[in-house]
N, C-alpha and C positions, 0 to 999 in steps of 0.2 A: 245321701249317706244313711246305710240303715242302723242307723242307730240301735234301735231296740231290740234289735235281734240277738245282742255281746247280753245283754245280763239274763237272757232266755237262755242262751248256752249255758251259761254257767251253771243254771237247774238241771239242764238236759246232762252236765256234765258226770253230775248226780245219781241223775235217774238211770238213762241209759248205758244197757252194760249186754253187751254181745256174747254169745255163748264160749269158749274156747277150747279145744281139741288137745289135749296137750301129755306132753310124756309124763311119766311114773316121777311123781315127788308127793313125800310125805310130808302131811302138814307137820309144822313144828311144834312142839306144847310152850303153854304159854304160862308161865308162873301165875298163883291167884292173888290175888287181891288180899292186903291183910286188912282182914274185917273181923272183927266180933261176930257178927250177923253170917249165918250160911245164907250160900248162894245158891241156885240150883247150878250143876256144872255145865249147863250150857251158857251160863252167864260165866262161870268160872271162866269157861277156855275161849269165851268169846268178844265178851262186852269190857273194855278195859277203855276208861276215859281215855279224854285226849280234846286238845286244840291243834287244829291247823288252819295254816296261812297259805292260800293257791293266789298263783298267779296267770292271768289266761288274757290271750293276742287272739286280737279278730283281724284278719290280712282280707280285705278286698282292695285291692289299687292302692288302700294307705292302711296302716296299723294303727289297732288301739286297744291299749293294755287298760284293765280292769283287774282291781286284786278280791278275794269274795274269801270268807272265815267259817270255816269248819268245827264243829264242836261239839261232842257226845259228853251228858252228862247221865248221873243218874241221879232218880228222883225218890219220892217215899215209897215204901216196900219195894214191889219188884217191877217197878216202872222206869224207863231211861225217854228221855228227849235228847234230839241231833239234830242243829241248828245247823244252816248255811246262810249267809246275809253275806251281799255284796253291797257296793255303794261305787257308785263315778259322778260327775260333774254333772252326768246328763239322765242315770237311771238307777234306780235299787232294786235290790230284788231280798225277802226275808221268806223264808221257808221253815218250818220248823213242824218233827214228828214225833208225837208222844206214843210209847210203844210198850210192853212185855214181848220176853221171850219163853217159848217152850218148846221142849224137845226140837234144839236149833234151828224153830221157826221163828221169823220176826211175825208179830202179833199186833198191827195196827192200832192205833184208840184213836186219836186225834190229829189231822192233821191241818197245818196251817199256810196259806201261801198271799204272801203281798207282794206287789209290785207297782213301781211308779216309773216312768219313761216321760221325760219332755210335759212331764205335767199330768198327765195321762196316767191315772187309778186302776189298778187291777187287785182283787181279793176274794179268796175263799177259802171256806173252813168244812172239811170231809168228819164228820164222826161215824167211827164204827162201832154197829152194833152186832155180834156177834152171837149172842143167843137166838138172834131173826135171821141173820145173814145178811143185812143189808149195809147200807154206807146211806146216810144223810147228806147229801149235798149243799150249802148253801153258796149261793153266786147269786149278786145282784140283789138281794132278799129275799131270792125265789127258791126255796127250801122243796128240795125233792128226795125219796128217797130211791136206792136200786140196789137190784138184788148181786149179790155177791157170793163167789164158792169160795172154799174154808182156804188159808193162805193167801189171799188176797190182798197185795202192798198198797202203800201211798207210793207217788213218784220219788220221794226222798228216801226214805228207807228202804228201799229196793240195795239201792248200795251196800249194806250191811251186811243185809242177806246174801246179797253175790260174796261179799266178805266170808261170812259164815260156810257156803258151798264149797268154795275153794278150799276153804279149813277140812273140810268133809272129805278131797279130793275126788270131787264131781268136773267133770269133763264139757257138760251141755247143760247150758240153763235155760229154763221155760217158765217164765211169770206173768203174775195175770195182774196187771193193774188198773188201778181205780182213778181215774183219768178224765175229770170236764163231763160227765154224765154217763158214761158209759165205762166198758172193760176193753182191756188195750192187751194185745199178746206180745209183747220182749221175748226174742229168743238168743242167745249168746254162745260162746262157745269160747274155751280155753284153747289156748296155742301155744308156743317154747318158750320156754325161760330165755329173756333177757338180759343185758349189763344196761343198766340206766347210769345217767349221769347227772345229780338235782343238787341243788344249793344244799340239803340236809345230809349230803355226800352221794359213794357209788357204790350200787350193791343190785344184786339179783333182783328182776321181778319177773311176775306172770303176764304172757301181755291174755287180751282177751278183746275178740272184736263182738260187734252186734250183725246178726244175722238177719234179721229178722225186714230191715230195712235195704236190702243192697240193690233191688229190684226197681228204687227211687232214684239210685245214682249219687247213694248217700254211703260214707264210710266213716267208721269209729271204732276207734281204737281205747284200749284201756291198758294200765301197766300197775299189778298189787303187788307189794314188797311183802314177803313172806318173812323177811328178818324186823320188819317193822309193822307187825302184829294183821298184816295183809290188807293196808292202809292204800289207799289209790295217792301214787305218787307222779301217773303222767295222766295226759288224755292229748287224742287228734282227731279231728273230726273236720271231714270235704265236703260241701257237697255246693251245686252250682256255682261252681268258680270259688266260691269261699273256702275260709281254712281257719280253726280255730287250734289253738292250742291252749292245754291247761300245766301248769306245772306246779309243784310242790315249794313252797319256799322256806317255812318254818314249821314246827313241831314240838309241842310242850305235853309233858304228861303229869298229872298229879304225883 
């Protein structure tokens, strides 16, 4: 039983976000935030806390449900971290991205990733340095650095960003991520509006597959509610016999 492979979905659930091709809808504006403090308005129309609760089924021959917690906060001046941490019986997984945004680019700083399966340690921590261009690596305590172009994601905050594009009303997306030593190219694409049906009710979304992998005999799916601030409320993903799904279960906002 492959055990380990349900709480690596749930990052991949995260990370991976398919380009989507999709008809004329304007994004919606989104009320700002009452703060004392101005924001820049790309924070205004975009970055709006939130906790969510997913739940995600890994189907090989038998099922098994893993629940994993979502949660964007913001930090001092113009800094936000988004947390995901799952937990099961058998693995965890804690992922967390400390980030600025400017001119509706997410803007990496720090990024965090642990994992534990059957005993079994996995960790590492990416720092971006932006005035060099590079991303420091450490894995293992073997600290390296590589070179990066300007826009450059961690694999968690990629999600934000597809958030953010779709706000944009962009049709194809191309990201370059910073990935285990090296850069990774994601490519996605927007496809038709939806009717979804989730525990937090029913309403319109975007779906959006990844493209960029189909050549592996892999497929993924995505689905962002534009009435629920363009939050990823579904995910599906095949590939050699397996099937995972993610869904949406609860939802709190400050």
């Amino acid at each position: 039983m492959r055990v380990r492979k349900t709480p690596l979905l749930l990052l991949a659930v995260f990370m991976n976000y398919p380009t989507l091709s999709f008809a004329t809808t304007e994004p919606q504006p989104l009320s700002k935030p009452q703060s004392e403090t101005k924001i820049p308005s790309a924070q205004d129309n975009f970055l709006l806390p939130y906790s969510a609760v997913y739940s995600t089924v890994w189907k090989k021959g038998i099922s098994l449900k893993v629940k994993g917690k979502q949660a964007l906060s913001k930090l001092d001046g113009n800094d936000w971290q988004f947390v995901f941490s799952a937990d099961s019986m058998l693995a965890s997984l804690y992922e967390s991205s400390i980030f600025h945004v400017k001119d509706h680019q997410i803007i990496p700083i720090l990024y965090e990733y642990k994992t534990s399966a059957l005993g079994k340690k996995r960790s590492a921590i990416l720092t971006f340095n932006w005035e060099k261009n590079l991303v420091r690596n450490d894995i293992k305590d073997k600290p390296w650095n590589l070179s990066i172009n300007p826009n450059t994601l961690d694999k968690l905050s990629i999600q934000l960003q597809v958030r953010q594009d779709l706000k944009q009303g962009k049709n194809d997306f191309d990201y370059q991520i910073a990935d285990g030593g090296h850069i990774k190219n994601w490519h996605f694409r927007r496809l038709q509006m939806e009717t979804v049906n989730t525990k937090i009710g029913r309403f319109p979304a975007i779906k959006v597959i990844r493209t960029d992998n189909l050549g592996e005999g892999k497929k993924t799916a995505f689905w962002f509610a534009p009435t629920h601030d363009y939050l990823l409320v579904k995910l599906e993903h095949t590939e050699d016999g397996e099937s995972y799904q993610l869904d949406i279960e609860s939802l709190s906002q400050p």
